[in-house]
C-alpha positions, -999 to 999 in steps of 0.1 A, spaced: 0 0 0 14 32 -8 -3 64 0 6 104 -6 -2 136 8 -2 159 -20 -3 199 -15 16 226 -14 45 238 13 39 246 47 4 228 45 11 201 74 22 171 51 50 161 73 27 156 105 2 142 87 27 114 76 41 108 107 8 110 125 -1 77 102 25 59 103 20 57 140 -17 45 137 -3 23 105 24 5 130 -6 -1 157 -27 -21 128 6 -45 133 20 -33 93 56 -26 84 57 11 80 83 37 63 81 74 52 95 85 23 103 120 33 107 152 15 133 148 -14 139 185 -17 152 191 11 181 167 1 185 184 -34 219 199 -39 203 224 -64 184 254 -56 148 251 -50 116 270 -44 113 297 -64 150 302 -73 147 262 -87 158 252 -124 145 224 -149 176 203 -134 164 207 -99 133 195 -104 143 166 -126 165 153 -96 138 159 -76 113 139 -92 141 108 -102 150 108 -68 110 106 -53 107 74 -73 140 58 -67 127 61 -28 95 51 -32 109 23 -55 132 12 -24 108 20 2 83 -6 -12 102 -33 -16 107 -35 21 77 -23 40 39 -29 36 28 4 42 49 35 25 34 69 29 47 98 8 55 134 20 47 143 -13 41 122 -46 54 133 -81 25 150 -94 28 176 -64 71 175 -70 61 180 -106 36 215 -98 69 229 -90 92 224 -121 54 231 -141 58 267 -119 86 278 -131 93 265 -168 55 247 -180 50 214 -185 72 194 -204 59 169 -228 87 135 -213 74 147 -173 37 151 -185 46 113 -196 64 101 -163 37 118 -140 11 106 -157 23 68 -156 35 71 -124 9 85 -102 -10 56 -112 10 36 -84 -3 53 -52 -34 36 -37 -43 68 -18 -36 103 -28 -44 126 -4 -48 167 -6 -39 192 23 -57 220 17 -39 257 30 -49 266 63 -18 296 67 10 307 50 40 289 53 65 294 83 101 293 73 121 262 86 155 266 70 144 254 36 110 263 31 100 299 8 76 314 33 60 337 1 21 331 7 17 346 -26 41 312 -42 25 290 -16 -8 297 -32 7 296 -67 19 258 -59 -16 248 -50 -32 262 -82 -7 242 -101 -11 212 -86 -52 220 -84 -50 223 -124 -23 190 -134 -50 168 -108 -74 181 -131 -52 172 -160 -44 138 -154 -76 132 -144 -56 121 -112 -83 108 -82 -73 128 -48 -93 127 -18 -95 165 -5 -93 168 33 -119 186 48 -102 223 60 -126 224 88 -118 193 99 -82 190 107 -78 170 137 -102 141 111 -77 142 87 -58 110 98 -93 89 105 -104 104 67 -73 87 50 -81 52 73 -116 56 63 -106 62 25 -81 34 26 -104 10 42 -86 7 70 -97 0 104 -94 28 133 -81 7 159 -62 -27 159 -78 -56 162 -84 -67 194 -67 -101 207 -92 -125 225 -66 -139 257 -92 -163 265 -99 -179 234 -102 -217 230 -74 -236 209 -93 -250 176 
């Protein structure tokens, strides 16, 4: 099962990831995060990024989801491609081999997840804090979800501390583990 929390900067993706891994490992399933590749890039980024950025941005996302799956059950994305990809479309449009990649692979997450913008951004050593570029991100990645005819689930901005039981409840997933019966009979 993989599953992604698409959205702009500065909208709570992080949390939200770790916040279900932790109800993930309860459920008794082999959990990872694949965390924020940009933050790793050794090219600029934000709005000072370049085509090249981006393209190591998005190569890298996939080789660690690639890795990430082959080990663990469960692999929940702090961002997906399409999202990685609203960046690069920001700043130079959308390119005809990446319209290609995207489109294939988005197709491999079970659950893509939206965080809408609840405040502008709060700088963390990496992040642009520019509301005005936060809010440009989200329109991109609004339009390519429209686009690829890509299938998000949009988490309700009223309901932020429902967010985590909204992706269980997508996913099928049950709230709490299973309980184990001590007093059960052997068959």
């Amino acid at each position: 099962m993989k599953i992604a929390f698409i959205g702009t900067h500065g909208v709570g993706k992080t949390t939200l990831c770790f916040d279900l891994a932790s109800r993930l490992k309860r459920l008794d399933l082999g959990v990872d995060i694949v965390k924020e590749v940009a933050r790793a890039c050794p090219l600029p980024i934000n709005q000072d990024t370049t085509l090249e950025a981006q393209a190591w941005i998005l190569h890298q996302q996939i080789a660690q989801e690639i890795a990430s799956a082959a080990q663990y059950q469960a692999v929940i994305c702090d961002r997906s491609v399409l999202d990685n990809y609203a960046y690069l479309v920001h700043r130079v449009g959308r390119r005809r081999e990446y319209d290609a990649l995207v489109r294939e692979w988005v197709g491999t997450y079970e659950g893509l997840f939206k965080v809408p913008v609840l405040q502008p951004p709060s700088f963390d050593g990496k992040r642009d804090v520019s509301l005005t570029f936060q809010l440009e991100i989200d329109a991109v990645i609004d339009r390519l979800l429209d686009a690829f005819k890509v299938p998000a689930h949009r988490l309700d901005a009223s309901d932020r501390p429902g967010w985590v039981e909204a992706v269980l409840q997508a996913m099928g997933l049950p709230f709490v583990p299973p309980q184990i019966d001590l007093f059960a009979q052997p068959a």
